[in-house]
C-alpha angles and dihedrals in degrees: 000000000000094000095052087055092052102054084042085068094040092061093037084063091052097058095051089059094090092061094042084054094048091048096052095038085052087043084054091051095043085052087053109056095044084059094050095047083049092054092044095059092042081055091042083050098044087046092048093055103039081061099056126090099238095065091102087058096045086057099032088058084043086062110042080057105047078049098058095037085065107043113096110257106240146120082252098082099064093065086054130097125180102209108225116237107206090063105017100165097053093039082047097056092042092051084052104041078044095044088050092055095051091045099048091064084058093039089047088047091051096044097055099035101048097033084059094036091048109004122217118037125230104256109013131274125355092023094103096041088039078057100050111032121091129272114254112213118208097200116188117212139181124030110302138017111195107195125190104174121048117281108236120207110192124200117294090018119122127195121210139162123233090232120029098270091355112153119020108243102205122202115210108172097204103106139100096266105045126139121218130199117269128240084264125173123336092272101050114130103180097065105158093001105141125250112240103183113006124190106217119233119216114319147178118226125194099269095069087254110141104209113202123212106252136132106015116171143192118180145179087333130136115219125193124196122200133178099030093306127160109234094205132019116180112206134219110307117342111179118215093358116172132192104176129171102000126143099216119188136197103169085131099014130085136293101281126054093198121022137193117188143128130308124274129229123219136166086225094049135085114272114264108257101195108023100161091057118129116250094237118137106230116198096340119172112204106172153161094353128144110227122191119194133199088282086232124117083211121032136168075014095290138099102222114097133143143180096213123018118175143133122211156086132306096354123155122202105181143154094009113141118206142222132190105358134120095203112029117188113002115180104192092194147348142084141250100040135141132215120172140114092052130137136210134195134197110151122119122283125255084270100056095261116139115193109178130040103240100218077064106051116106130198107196134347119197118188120196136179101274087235093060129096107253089191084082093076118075102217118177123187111278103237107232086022104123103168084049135214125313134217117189147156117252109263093011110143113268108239098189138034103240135132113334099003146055127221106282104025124115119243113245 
């Protein structure tokens, strides 16, 4: 008998499963038109505000936080200024007006507290404030920088780029605040050629801030220079300058891919600090660039041509490799220097084009007094070189037409 009630509820339960499907299958469509209806008005609101005026703030305001957000969080930051591309010229000259006032509350600070902890400083004014106040870093950024005034880097400033030869600075030389090479020297073959990046020598801004040469810096940038211009001038006297890792081209630029030479004057510019200095390198550092020349044996009419030209004391010029130039590093005094690791190449390009004549093609000339010791430079072949490397004594008589010089000439 209990089994016969059982199986009468057993089947009791069956016959109810019609309705209980009907019932879950009705709960599911209920789910999902709330859920539509959710998703509608989340398409009616996103309508309504794409269609208002204020969606550039909204994202604008997004975005300056997501920026900040992922920023790193450090004192840091604020010695740092990412140059805009779309306007250059203007976003250079405010990193640098903004990076000088941060920096005179530091010079102020280092003037008064050394002067009274050790009197007197080295070399004169500014030497102890130059010393004390932050590095500035000038960072590129994007695909493309198109200059056309020249980019100025004052003392304790650095310019790097975010990725090893990320954007092209170009250098136009075609604007209102340009520099041009002096009438420098009987031999200068870059007179009125303008500047595409200077390093400032010591200067004098209208705050009363002397502001020292030190700690200049150009890193992992390439650097293009159009319309005859310079891509690097070197001015007066930096001390512990480094440009390290760069890939600087003159293809359509001037003779001389680096070039160290005197200060120049401008009425835009800062006033010079420190005009009677000698133009002497001091502990300069210029390595592991690639440095690509005009890719003529003669250029601007003239022979004399360089990637690096420099005098001074301690430099190293090492690991370049070069490019397009007849006379690659020429050193026309000092002591102390160091030249080795570098490369050269002459063959013919990929199209058949040669552009120098081998026998003529010269790594790195150092010229000495002729009462000096020349065992203190430390100077290894140039690889691809095949004219060599040359010592000499300044104004001795040139044997041979190679590089910078022709038979008979003396050397600088």
């Amino acid at each position: 008998m209990n089994e016969l009630i059982k199986l009468a509820e057993s089947i009791g339960e069956l016959a109810k499963l019609p309705d209980t499907t009907k019932e879950l299958i009705q709960a599911q469509h209920n789910v999902i038109n709330t859920q539509s209806a959710r998703i509608q008005n989340l398409e009616n609101r996103l309508v309504g505000i794409m269609s208002k005026d204020d969606v550039k703030s909204i994202t604008v305001s997004v975005m300056e936080k997501f920026i900040k957000d992922l920023k790193p969080q450090s004192d840091q930051d604020q010695y740092t200024f990412m140059i805009d591309h779309t306007n250059p010229d203007k976003s250079l000259e405010e990193a640098i007006r903004k990076g000088q006032e941060i920096q005179q509350t530091f010079w102020e600070e280092g003037e008064e507290k050394f002067q009274s902890e050790f009197g007197n400083s080295p070399s004169g004014k500014g030497w102890y404030g130059s010393t004390h106040m932050p590095v500035i870093t000038l960072l590129f950024s994007g695909s493309e920088y198109r200059f056309h005034n020249t980019i100025r880097i004052p003392g304790r400033f650095q310019m790097r780029s975010v990725t090893r030869w990320g954007p092209a600075i170009r250098t136009l030389g075609d604007g209102d605040k340009v520099l041009k090479v002096d009438s420098i020297f009987g031999w200068n073959p870059c007179v009125g050629h303008p500047i595409g990046i200077y390093t400032e020598p010591a200067t004098e801004l209208l705050s009363g801030m002397i502001v020292r040469p030190f700690e200049q810096e150009i890193r992992e940038c390439m650097i293009v220079a159009h319309n005859n211009c310079v891509p690097v001038y070197l001015a007066q006297n930096p001390d512990r300058l480094q440009i390290i890792n760069n890939n600087i081209q003159s293809h359509q630029g001037s003779n001389i891919g680096i070039f160290h030479g005197p200060h120049i004057d401008a009425d835009w510019m800062p006033k010079s600090a420190r005009s009677g200095d000698d133009v002497y390198l001091g502990d300069a550092t210029i390595n592991h660039n690639q440095i690509e020349g005009p890719h003529r044996m003669e250029h601007n009419g003239s022979r004399k041509q360089a990637g690096i030209f420099y005098s001074g004391q301690a430099v190293q010029t090492c690991f370049n490799r070069f490019f397009g130039y007849s006379q690659c590093i020429y050193s026309h005094g000092g002591r102390s220097r160091v030249s080795m690791g570098n490369q050269a190449y002459a063959k013919p390009t990929a199209d058949g084009r040669v552009w120098a004549r081998v026998s003529e093609l010269v790594g790195t000339t150092f010229c000495i007094p002729s009462w000096n010791r020349m065992e203190e430079d430390h100077l290894s072949p140039f690889v691809g070189a095949y004219f060599g490397d040359i010592r000499a004594d300044k104004n001795e008589r040139v044997q041979k037409t190679a590089g910078w010089h022709k038979a008979g000439e003396a050397f600088l």
